[in-house]
Wavefront OBJ file of the C-alpha trace (Angstrom):
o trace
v -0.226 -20.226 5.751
v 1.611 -18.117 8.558
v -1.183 -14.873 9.211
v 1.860 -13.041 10.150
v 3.511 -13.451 6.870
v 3.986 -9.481 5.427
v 5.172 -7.798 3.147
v 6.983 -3.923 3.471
v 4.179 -1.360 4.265
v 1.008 -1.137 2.765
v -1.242 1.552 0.952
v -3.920 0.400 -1.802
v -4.669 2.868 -4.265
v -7.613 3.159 -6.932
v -6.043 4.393 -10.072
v -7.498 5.724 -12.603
v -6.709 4.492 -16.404
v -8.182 6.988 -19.096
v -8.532 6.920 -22.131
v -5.042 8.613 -24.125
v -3.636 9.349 -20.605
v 0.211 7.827 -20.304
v 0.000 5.363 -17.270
v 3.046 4.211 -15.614
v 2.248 0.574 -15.638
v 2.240 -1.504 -18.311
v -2.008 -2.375 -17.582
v -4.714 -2.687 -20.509
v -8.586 -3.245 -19.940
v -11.289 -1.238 -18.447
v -10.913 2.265 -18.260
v -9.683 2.101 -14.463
v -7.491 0.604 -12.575
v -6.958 0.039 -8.330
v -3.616 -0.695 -6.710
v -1.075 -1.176 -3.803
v 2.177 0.583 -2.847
v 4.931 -1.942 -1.074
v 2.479 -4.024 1.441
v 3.064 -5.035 4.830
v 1.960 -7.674 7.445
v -1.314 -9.819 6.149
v -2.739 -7.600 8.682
v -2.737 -4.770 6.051
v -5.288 -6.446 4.279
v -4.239 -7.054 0.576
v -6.270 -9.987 0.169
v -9.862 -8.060 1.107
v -8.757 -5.876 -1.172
v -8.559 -8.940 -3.605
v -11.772 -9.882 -2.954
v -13.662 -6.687 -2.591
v -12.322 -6.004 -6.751
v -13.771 -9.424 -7.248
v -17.242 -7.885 -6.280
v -17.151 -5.673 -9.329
v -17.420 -6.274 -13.099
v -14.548 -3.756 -14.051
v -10.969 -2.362 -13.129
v -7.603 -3.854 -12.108
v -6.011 -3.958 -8.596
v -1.892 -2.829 -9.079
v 0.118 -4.539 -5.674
v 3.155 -2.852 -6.052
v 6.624 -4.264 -3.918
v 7.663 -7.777 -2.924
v 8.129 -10.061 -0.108
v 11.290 -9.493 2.312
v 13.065 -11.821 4.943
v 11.252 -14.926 4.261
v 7.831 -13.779 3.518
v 7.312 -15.402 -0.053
v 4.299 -17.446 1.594
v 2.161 -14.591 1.966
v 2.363 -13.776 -1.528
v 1.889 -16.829 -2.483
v -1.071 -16.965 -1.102
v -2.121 -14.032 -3.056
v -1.380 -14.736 -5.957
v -2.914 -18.013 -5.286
v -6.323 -15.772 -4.400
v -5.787 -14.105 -7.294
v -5.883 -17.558 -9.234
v -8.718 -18.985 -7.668
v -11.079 -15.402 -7.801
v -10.348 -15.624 -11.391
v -8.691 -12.019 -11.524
v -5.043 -12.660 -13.289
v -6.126 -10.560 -15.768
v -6.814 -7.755 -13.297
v -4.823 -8.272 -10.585
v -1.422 -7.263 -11.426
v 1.772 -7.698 -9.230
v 4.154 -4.888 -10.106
v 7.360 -6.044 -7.698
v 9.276 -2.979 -6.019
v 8.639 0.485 -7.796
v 10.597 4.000 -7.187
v 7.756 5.897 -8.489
v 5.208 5.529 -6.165
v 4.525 9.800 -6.184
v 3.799 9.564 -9.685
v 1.233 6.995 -9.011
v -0.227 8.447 -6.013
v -0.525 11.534 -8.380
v -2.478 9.853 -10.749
v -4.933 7.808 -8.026
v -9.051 8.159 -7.962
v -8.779 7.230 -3.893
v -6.924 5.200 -1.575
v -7.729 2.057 0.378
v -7.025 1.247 4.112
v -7.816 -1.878 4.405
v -5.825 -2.605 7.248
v -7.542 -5.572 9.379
v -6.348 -4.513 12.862
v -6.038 -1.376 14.382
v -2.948 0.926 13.202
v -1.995 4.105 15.784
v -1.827 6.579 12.928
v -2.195 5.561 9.293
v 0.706 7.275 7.447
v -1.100 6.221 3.931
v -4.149 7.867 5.000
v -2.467 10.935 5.283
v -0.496 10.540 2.463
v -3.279 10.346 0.309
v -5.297 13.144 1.944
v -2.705 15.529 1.206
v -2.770 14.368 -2.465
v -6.457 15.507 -2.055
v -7.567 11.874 -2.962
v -10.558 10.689 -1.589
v -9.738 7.528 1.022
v -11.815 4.422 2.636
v -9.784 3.398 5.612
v -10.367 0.447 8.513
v -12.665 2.187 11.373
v -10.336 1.485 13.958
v -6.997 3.197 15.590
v -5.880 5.850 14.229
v -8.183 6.011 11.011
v -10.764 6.941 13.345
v -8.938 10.572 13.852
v -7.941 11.205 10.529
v -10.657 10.221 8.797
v -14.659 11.720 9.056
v -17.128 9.523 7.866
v -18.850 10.972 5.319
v -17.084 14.248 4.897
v -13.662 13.665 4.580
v -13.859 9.869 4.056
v -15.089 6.309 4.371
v -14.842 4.186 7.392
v -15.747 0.269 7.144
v -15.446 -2.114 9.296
v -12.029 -3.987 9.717
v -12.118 -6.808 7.175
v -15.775 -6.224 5.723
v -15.208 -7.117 1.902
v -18.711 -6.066 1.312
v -18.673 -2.528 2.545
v -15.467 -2.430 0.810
v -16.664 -3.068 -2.601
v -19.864 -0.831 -1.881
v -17.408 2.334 -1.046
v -15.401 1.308 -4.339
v -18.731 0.921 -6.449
v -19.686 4.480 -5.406
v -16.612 5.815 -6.712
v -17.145 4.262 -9.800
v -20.862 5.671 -10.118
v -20.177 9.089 -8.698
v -16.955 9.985 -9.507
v -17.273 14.252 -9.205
v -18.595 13.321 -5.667
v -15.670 11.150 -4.501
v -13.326 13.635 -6.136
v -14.849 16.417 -4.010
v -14.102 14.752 -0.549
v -10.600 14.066 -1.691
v -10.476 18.128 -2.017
v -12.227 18.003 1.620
v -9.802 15.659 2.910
v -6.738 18.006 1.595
v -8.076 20.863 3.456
v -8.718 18.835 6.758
v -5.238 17.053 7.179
v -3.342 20.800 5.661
v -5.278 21.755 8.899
v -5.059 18.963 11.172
v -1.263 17.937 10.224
v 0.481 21.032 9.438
v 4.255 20.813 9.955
v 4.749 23.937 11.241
v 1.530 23.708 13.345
v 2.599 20.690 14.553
v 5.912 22.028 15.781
v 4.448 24.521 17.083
v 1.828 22.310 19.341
v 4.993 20.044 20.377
v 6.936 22.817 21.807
v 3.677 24.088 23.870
v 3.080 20.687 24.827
v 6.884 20.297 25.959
v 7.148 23.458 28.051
v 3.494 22.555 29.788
v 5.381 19.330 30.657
v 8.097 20.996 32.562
v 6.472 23.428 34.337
v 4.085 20.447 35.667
l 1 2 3 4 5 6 7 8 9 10 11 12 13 14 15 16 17 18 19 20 21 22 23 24 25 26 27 28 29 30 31 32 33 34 35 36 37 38 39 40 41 42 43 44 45 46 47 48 49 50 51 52 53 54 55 56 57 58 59 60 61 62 63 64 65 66 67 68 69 70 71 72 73 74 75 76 77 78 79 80 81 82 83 84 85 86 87 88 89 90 91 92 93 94 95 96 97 98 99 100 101 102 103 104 105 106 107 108 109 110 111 112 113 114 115 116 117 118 119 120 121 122 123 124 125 126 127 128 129 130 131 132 133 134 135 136 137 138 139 140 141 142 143 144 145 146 147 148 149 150 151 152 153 154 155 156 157 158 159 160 161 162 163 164 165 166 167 168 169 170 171 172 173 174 175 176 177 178 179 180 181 182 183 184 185 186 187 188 189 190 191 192 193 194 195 196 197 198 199 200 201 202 203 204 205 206 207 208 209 210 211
């Protein structure tokens, strides 16, 4: 298997599934489900994602996208994790989707599972700003965006076991996990404000040239 085998950019998603709500994907079972938008490089860590759902007795993981430019091996691979965790019936791969908003809009909390260091963390953001709460990789830029224990979860890069510990506390204390998301909305409106941002850029540019 080639560990640099990827797949187009990665965000996994815990998505909720209750009962007489419409869901967007055609998924039956326990009353939630957990998922991926298009994933990247191995590196963005679908399969401890994989294995951190096979930790719990309930929900389904949603990987949502395809392989590009040669990289069927990695999902291969997956779906051959998939086969051998026992999960086909919770583990569901979706292909490419044009409605990922609609899903992010309908997520418990997001995943970074990412198993090396990214410089920002786009799908942190993303999902911060959708006021969902988020366990992301404690390394690169996760470690700015995200406050352990107030605005998020950190784990350790690759650590299926604190993994499925963050996700089993959603599951238990849903109202709590549902109030950092609302705490993590307020922190990156803050933090990542367009117009604030601008703002900063222009100071920063003009403090350049007068150096």
């Amino acid at each position: 298997m080639d560990a640099g085998a990827k797949w187009k950019s990665c965000t996994i998603r815990w998505i909720p599934h209750p009962s007489g709500k419409p869901s967007p994907w055609p998924v039956s079972g326990p009353n939630w489900d957990a998922g991926t938008s298009p994933c990247g490089a191995s590196s963005r860590g679908q399969h401890v994602a994989i294995e951190a759902l096979s930790k719990l007795g309930k929900g389904h993981l949603l990987l949502v996208g395809s392989a590009l430019f040669g990289e069927e091996a990695w999902e291969a691979h997956l779906r051959e994790m998939v086969h051998d965790l026992g999960l086909e019936g919770r583990v569901h791969f979706l292909g490419f989707r044009s409605d990922i908003p609609e899903l992010l809009a309908t997520v418990d909390g997001a995943i970074h599972a990412s198993t090396a260091a990214e410089p920002f963390g786009l799908v942190i953001l993303e999902a911060q700003l959708a006021e969902k709460p988020v366990v992301a990789t404690a390394a690169g830029g996760a470690l700015e965006i995200v406050e352990h224990g107030r605005s998020g979860w950190l784990v350790p890069p690759g650590d299926v076991g604190a993994l499925a510990k963050v996700l089993a506390e959603w599951t238990e204390f849903p109202d709590a996990a549902a109030a950092t998301g609302r705490v993590a909305g307020v922190d990156a409106i803050a933090k990542f404000d367009p117009v604030k941002l601008s703002a900063r850029f222009g100071e920063i540019l003009r403090e350049t040239a007068a150096a």
